[in-house]
N, CA, C and O atoms as CSV, one atom per row, in Angstrom:
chain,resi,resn,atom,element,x,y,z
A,1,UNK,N,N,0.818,-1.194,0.000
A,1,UNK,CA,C,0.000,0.000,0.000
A,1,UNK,C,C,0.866,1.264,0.000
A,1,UNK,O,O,0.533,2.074,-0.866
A,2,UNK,N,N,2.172,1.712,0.976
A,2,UNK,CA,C,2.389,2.416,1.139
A,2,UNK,C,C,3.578,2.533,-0.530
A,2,UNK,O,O,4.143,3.523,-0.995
A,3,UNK,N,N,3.569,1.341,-0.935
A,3,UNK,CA,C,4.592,1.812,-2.816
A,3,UNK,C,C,3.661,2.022,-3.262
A,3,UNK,O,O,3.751,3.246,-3.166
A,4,UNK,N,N,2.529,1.837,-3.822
A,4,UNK,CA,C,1.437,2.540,-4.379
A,4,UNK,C,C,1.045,4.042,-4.053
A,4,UNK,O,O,0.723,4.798,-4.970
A,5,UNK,N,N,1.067,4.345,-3.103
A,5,UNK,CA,C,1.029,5.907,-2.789
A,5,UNK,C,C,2.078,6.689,-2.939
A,5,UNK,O,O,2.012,7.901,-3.147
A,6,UNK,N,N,3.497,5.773,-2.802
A,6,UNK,CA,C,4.519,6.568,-3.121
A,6,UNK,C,C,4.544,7.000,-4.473
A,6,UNK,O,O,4.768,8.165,-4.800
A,7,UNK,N,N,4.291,5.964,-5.350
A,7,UNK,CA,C,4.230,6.015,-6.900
A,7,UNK,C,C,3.314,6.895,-7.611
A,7,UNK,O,O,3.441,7.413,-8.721
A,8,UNK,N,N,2.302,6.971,-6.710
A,8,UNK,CA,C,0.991,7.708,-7.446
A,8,UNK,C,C,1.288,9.451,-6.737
A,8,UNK,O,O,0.846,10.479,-7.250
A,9,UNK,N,N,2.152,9.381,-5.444
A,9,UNK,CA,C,2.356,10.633,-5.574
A,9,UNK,C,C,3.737,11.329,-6.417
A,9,UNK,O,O,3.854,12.500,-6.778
A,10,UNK,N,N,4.543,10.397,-6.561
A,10,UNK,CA,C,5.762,10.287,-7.509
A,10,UNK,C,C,5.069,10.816,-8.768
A,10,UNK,O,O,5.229,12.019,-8.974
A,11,UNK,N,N,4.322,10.125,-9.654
A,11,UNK,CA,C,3.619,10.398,-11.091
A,11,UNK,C,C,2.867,11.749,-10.634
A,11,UNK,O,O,2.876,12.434,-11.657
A,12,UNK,N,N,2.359,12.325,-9.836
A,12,UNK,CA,C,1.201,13.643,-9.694
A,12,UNK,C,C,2.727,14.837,-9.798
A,12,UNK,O,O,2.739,15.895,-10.428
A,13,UNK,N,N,3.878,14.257,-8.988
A,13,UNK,CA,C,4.443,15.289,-9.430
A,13,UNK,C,C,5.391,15.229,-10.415
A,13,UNK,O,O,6.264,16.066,-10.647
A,14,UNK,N,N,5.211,14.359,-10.895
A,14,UNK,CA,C,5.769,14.061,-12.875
A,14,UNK,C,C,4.993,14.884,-13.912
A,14,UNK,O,O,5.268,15.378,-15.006
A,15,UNK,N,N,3.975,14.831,-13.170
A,15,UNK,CA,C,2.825,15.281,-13.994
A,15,UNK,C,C,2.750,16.935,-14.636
A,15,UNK,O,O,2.715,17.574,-15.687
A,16,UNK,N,N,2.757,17.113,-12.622
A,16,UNK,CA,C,3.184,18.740,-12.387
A,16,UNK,C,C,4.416,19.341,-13.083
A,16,UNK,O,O,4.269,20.376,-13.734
A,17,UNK,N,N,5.554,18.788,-12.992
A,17,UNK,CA,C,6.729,18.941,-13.464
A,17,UNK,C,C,6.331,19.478,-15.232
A,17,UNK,O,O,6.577,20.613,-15.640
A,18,UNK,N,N,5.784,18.542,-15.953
A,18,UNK,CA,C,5.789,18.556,-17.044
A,18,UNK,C,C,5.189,19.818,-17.602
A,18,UNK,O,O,5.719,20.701,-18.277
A,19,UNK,N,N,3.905,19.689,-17.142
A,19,UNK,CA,C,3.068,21.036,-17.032
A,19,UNK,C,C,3.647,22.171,-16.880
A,19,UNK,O,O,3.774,23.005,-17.776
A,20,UNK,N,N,4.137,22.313,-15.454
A,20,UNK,CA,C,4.788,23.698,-15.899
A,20,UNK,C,C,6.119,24.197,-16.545
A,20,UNK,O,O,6.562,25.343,-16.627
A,21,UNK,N,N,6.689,22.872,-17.030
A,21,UNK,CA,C,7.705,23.349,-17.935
A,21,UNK,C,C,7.376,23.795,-19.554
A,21,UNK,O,O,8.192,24.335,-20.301
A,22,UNK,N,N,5.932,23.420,-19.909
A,22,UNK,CA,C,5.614,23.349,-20.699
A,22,UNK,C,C,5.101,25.006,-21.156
A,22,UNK,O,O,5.171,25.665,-22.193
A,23,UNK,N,N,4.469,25.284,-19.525
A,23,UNK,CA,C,3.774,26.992,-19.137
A,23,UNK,C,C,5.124,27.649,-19.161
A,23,UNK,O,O,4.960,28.869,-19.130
A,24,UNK,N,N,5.941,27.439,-19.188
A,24,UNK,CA,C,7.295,28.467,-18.620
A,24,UNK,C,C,8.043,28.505,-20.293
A,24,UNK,O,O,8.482,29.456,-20.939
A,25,UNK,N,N,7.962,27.190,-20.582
A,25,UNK,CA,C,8.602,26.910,-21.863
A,25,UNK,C,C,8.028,28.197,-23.132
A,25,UNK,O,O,8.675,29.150,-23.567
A,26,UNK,N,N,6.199,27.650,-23.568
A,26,UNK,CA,C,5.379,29.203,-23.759
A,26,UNK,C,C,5.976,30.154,-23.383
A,26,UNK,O,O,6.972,30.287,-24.094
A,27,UNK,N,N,5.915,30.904,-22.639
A,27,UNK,CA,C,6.109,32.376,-21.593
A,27,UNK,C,C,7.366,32.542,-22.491
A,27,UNK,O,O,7.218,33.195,-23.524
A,28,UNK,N,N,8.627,32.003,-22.199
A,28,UNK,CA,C,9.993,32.293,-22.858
A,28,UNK,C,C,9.632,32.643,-24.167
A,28,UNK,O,O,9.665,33.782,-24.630
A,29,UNK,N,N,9.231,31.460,-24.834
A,29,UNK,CA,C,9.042,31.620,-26.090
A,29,UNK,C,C,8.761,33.042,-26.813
A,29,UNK,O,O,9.240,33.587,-27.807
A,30,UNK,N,N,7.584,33.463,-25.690
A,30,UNK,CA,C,6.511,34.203,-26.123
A,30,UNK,C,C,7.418,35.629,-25.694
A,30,UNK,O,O,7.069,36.744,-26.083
A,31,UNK,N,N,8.335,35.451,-25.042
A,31,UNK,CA,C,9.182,36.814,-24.579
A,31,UNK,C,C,10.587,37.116,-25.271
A,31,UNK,O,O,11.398,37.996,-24.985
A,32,UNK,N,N,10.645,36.121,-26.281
A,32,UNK,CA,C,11.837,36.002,-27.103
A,32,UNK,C,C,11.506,36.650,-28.006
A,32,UNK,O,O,12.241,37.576,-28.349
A,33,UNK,N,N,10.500,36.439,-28.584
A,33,UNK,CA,C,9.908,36.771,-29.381
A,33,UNK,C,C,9.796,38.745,-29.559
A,33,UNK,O,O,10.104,39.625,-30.363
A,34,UNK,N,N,9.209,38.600,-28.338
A,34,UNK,CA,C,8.876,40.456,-27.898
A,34,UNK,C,C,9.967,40.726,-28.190
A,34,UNK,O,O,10.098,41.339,-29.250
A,35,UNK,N,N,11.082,40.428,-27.474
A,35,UNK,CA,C,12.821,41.250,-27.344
A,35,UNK,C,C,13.459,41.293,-28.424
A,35,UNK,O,O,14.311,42.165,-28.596
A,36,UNK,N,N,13.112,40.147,-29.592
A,36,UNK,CA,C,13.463,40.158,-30.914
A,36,UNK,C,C,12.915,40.964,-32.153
A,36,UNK,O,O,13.477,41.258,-33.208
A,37,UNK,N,N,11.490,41.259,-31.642
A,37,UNK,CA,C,11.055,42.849,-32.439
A,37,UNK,C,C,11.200,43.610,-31.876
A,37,UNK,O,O,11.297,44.634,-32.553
A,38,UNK,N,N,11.314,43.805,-30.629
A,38,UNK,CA,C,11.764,45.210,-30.387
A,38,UNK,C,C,13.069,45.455,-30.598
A,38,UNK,O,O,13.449,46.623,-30.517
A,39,UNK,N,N,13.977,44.447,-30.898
A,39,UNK,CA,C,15.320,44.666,-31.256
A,39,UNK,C,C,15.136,45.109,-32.712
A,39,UNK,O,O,15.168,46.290,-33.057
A,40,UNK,N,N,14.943,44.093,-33.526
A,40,UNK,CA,C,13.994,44.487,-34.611
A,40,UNK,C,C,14.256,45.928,-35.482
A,40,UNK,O,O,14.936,46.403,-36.391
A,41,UNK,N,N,13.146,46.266,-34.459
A,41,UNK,CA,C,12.638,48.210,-34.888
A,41,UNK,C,C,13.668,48.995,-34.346
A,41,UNK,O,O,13.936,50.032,-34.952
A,42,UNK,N,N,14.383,48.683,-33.202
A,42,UNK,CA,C,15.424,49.600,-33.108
A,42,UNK,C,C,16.915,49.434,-34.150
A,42,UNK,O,O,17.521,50.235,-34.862
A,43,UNK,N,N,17.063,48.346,-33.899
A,43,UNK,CA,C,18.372,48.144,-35.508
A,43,UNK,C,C,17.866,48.661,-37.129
A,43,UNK,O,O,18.606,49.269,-37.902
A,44,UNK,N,N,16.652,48.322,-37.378
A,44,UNK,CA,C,15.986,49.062,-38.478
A,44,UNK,C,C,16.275,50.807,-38.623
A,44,UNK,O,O,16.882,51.537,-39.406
A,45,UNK,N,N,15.462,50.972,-37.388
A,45,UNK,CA,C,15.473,52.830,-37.086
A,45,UNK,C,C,17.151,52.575,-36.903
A,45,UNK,O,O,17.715,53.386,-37.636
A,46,UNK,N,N,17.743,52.069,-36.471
A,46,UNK,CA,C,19.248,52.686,-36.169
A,46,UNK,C,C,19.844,52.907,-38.042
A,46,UNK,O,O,20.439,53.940,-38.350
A,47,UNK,N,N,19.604,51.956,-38.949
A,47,UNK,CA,C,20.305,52.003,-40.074
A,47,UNK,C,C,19.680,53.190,-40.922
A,47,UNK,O,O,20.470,53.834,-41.612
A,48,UNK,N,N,18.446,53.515,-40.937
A,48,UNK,CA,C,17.853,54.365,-41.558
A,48,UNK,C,C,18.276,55.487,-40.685
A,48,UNK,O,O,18.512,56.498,-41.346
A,49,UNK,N,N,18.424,55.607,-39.575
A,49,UNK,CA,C,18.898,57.185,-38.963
A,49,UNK,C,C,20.628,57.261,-39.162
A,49,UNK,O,O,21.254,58.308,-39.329
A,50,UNK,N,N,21.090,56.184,-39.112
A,50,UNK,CA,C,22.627,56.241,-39.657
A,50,UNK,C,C,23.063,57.479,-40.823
A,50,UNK,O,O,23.732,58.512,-40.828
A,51,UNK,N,N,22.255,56.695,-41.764
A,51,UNK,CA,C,22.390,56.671,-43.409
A,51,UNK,C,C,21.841,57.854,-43.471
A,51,UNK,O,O,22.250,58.608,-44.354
A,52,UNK,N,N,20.701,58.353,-42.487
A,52,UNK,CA,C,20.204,60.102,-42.763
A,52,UNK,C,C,20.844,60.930,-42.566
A,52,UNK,O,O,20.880,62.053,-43.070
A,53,UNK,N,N,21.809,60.166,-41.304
A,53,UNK,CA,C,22.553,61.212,-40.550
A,53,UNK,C,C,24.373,61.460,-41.570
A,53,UNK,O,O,25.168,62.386,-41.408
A,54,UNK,N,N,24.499,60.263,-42.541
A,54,UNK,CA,C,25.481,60.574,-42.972
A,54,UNK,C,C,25.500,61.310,-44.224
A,54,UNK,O,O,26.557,61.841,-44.563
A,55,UNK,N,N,24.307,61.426,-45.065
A,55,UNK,CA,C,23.769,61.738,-45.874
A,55,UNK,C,C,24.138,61.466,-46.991
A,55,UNK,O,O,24.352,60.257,-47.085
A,56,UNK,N,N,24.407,62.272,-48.339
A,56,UNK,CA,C,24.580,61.876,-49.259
A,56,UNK,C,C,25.943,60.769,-49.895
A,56,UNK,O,O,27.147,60.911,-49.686
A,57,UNK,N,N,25.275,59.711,-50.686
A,57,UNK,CA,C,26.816,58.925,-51.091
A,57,UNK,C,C,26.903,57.588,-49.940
A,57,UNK,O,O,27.691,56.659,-50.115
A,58,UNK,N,N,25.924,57.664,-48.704
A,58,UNK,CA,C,26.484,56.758,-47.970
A,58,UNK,C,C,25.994,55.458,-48.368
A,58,UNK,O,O,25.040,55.558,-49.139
A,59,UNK,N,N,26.341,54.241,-48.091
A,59,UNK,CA,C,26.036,52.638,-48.755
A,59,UNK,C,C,26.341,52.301,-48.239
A,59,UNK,O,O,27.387,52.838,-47.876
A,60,UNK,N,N,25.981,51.139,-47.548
A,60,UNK,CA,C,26.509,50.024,-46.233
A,60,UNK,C,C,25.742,48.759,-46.260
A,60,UNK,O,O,24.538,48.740,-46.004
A,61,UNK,N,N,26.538,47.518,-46.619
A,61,UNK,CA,C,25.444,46.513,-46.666
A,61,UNK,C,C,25.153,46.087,-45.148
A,61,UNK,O,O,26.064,46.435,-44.398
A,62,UNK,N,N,24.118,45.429,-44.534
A,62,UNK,CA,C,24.095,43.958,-43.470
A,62,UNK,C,C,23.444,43.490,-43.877
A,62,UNK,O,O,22.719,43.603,-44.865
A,63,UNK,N,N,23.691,42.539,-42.770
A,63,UNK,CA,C,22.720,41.224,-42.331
A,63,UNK,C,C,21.720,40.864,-41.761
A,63,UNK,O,O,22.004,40.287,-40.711
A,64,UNK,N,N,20.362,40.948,-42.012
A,64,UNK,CA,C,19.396,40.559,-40.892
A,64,UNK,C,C,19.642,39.322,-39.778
A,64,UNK,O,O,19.299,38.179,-40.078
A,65,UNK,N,N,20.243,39.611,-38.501
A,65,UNK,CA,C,20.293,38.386,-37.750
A,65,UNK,C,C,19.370,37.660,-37.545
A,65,UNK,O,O,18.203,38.004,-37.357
A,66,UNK,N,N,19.923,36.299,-37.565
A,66,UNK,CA,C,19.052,34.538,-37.962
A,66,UNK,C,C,17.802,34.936,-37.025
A,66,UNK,O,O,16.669,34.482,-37.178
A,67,UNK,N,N,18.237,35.973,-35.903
A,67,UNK,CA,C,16.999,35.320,-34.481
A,67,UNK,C,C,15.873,35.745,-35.138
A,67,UNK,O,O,14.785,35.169,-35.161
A,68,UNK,N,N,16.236,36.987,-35.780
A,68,UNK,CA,C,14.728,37.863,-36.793
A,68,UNK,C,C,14.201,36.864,-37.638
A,68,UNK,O,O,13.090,37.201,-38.048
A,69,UNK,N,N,14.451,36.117,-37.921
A,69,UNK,CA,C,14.233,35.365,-38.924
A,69,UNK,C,C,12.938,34.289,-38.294
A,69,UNK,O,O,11.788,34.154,-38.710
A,70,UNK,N,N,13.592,33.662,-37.219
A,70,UNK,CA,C,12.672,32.514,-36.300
A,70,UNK,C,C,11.569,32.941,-35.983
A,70,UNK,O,O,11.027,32.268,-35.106
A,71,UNK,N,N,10.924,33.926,-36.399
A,71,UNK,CA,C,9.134,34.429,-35.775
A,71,UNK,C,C,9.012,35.350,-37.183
A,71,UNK,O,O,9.778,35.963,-37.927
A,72,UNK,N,N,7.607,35.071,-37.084
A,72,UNK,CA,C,6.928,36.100,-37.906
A,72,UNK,C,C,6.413,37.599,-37.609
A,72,UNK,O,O,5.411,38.084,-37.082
A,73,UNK,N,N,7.904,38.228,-38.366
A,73,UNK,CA,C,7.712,39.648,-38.345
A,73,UNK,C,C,7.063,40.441,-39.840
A,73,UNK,O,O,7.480,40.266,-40.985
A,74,UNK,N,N,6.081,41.219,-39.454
A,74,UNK,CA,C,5.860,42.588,-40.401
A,74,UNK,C,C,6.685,43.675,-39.987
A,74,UNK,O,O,6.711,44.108,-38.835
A,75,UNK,N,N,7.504,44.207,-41.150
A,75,UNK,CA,C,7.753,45.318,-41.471
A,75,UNK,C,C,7.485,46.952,-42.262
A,75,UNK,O,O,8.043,47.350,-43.284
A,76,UNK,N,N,6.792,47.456,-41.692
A,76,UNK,CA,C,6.494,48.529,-42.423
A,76,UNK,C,C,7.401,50.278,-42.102
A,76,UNK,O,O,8.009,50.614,-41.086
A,77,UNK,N,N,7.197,50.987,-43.233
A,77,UNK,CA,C,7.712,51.893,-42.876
A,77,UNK,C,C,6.594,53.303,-43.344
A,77,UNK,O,O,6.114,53.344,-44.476
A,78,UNK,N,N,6.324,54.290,-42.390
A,78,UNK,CA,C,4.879,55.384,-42.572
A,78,UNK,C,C,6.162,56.471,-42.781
A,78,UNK,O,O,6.862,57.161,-42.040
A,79,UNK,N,N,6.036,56.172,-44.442
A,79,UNK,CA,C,6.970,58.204,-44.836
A,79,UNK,C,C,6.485,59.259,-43.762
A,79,UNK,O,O,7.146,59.824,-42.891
A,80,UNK,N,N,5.111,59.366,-44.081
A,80,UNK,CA,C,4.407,60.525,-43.477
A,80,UNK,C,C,4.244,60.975,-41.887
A,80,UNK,O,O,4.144,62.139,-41.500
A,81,UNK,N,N,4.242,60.272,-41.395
A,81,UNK,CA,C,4.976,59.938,-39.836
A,81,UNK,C,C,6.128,60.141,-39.407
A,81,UNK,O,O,6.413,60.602,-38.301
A,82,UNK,N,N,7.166,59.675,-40.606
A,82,UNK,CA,C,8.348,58.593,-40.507
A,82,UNK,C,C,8.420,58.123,-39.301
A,82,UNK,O,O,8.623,58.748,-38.260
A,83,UNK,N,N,8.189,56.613,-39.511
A,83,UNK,CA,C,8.168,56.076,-38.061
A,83,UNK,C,C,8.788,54.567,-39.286
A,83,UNK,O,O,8.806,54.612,-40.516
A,84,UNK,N,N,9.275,53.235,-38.269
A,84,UNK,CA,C,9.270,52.362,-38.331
A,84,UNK,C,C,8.329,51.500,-37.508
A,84,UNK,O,O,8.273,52.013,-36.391
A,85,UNK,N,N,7.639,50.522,-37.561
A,85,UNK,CA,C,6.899,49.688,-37.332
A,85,UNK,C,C,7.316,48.333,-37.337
A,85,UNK,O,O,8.081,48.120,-38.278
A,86,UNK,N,N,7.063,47.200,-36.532
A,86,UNK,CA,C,7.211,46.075,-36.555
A,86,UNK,C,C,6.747,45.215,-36.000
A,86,UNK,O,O,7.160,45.018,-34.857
A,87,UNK,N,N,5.823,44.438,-36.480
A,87,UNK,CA,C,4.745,44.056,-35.419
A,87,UNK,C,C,4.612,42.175,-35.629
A,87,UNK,O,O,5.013,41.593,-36.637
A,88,UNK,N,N,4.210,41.746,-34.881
A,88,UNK,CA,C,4.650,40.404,-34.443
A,88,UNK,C,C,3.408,39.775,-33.603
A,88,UNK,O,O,2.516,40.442,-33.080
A,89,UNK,N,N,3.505,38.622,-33.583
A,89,UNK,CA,C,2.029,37.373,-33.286
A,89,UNK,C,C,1.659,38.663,-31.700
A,89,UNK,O,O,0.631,39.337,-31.636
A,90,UNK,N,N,2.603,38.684,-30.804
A,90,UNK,CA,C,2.201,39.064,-29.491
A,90,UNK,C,C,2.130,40.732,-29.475
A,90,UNK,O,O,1.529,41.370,-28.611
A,91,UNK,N,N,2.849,41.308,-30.580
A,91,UNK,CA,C,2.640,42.928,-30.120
A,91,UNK,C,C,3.237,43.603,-31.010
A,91,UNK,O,O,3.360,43.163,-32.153
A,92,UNK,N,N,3.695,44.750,-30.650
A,92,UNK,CA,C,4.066,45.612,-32.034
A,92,UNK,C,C,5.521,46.486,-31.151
A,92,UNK,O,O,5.848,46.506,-29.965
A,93,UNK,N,N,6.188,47.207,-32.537
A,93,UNK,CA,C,7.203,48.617,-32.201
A,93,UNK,C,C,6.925,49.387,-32.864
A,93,UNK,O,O,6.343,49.165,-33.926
A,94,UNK,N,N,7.304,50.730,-32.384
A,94,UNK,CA,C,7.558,51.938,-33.714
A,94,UNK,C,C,8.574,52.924,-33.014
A,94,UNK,O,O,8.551,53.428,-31.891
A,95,UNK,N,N,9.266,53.005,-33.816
A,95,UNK,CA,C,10.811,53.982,-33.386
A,95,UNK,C,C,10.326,55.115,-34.527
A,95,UNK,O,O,9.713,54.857,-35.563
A,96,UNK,N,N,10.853,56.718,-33.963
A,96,UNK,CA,C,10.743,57.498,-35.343
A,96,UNK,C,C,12.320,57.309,-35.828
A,96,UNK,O,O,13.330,56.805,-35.336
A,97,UNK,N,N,11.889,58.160,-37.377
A,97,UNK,CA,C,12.747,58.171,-38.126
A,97,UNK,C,C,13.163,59.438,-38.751
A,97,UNK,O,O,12.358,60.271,-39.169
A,98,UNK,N,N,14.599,59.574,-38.808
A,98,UNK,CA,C,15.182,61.026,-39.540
A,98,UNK,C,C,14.994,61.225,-41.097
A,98,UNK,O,O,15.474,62.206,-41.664
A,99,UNK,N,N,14.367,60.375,-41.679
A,99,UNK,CA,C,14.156,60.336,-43.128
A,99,UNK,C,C,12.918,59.585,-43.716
A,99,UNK,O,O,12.530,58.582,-43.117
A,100,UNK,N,N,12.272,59.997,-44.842
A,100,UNK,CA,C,11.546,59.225,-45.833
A,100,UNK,C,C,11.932,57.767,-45.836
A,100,UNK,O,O,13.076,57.819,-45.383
A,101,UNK,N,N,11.720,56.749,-46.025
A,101,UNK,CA,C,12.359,55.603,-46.616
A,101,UNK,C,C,11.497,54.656,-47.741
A,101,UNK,O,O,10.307,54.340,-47.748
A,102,UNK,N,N,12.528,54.358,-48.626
A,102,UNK,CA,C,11.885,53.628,-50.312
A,102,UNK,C,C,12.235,52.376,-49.877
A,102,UNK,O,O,13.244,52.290,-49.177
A,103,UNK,N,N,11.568,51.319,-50.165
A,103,UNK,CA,C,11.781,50.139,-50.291
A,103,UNK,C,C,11.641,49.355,-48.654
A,103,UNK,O,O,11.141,49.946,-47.697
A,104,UNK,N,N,12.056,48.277,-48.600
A,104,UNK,CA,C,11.562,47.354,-47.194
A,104,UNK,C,C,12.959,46.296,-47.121
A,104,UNK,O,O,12.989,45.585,-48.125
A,105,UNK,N,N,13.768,46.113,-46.452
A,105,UNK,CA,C,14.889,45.152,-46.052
A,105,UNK,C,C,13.844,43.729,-45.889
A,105,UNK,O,O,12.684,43.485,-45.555
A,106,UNK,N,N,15.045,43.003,-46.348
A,106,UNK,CA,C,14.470,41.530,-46.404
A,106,UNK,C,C,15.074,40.491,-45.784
A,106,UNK,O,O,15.827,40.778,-44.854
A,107,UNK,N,N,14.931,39.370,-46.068
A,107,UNK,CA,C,16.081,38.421,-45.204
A,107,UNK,C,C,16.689,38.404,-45.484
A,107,UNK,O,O,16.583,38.730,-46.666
A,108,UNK,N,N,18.231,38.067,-45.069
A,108,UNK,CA,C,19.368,37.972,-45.075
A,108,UNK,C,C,20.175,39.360,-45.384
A,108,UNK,O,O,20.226,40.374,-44.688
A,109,UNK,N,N,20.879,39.048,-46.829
A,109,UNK,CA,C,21.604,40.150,-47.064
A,109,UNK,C,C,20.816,41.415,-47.518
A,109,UNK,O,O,19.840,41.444,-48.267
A,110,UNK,N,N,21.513,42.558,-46.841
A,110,UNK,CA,C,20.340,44.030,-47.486
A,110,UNK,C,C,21.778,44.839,-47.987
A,110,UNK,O,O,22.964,44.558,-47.813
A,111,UNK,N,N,20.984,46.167,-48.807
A,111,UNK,CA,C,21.882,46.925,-48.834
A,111,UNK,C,C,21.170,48.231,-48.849
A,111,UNK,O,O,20.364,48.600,-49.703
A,112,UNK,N,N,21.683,49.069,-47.501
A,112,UNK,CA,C,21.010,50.272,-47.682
A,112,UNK,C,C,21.718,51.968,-48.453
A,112,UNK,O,O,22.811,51.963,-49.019
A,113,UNK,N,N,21.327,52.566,-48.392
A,113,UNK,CA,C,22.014,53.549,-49.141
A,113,UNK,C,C,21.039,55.085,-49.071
A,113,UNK,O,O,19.810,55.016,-49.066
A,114,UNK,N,N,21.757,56.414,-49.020
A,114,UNK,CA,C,21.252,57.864,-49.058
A,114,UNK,C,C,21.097,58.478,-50.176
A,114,UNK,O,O,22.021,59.267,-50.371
A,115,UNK,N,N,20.032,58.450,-51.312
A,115,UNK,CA,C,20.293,59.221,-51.937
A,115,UNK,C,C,18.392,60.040,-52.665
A,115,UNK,O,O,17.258,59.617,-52.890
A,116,UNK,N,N,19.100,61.273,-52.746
A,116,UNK,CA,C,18.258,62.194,-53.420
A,116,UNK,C,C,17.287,62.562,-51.916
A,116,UNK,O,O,16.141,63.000,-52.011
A,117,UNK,N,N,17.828,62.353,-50.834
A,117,UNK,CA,C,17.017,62.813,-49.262
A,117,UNK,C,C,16.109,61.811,-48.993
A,117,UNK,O,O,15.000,61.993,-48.492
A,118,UNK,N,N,16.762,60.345,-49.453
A,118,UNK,CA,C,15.635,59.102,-49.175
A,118,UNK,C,C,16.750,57.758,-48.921
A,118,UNK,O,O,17.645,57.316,-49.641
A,119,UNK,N,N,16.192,57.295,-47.401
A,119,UNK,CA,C,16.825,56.106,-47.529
A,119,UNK,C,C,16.472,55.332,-48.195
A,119,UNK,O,O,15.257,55.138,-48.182
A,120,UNK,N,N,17.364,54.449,-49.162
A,120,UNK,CA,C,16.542,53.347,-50.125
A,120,UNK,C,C,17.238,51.744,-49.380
A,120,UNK,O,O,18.439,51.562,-49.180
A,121,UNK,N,N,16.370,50.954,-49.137
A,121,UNK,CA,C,17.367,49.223,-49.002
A,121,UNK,C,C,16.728,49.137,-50.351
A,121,UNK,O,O,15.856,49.691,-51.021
A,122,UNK,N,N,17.737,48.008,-50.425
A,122,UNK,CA,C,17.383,47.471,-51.542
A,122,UNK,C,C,18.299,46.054,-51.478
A,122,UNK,O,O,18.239,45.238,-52.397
């Protein structure tokens, strides 16, 4: 009697165990996620305020890092605002911006550039 109760309280907290690694596991997920668009919109706004701030003639390629890649991000950019935007399953960013911007960065390799008073990626 008393290995049967040990066992059955052994498995309740196998049980428990699992469960909330599973709730905690979510939560991370779900906060990786946040810190990775909001990183996101600020490296975005950082290259477009770079390139405003250096102005004409400037060109600089990167890289979108892999982590951006692992969740589904929208990117938009509001001329008329100038703001950046980036919004994601759990929430959104918007950083302003020192310039107009043409075109939208993509995965992997980008190349941005200043010209005619407009950031362009391309």
């Amino acid at each position: 009697m008393e290995l049967l109760s040990l066992v059955s309280i052994l498995a309740l907290v196998l049980v428990l165990v699992v469960v909330l690694s599973f709730v905690i596991s979510q939560q991370l997920n779900t906060q990786k996620a946040s810190l990775g668009g909001e990183d996101l919109c600020i490296f975005l706004a950082n290259e477009v305020n770079t390139a405003a701030s250096f102005g004409e003639g400037y060109e600089r390629s990167f890289n979108m890092p892999f982590a951006y890649l692992q969740f589904d991000y929208s990117v938009s950019f509001e001329n008329s605002g100038r703001r950046v935007s980036v919004s994601w399953d759990q929430g959104s960013c918007s950083m302003p911006l020192l310039s107009n911007v043409s075109g939208t960065p993509g995965q992997g390799s980008n190349f941005v550039r200043f010209a005619n008073g407009v950031v362009v990626f391309n």
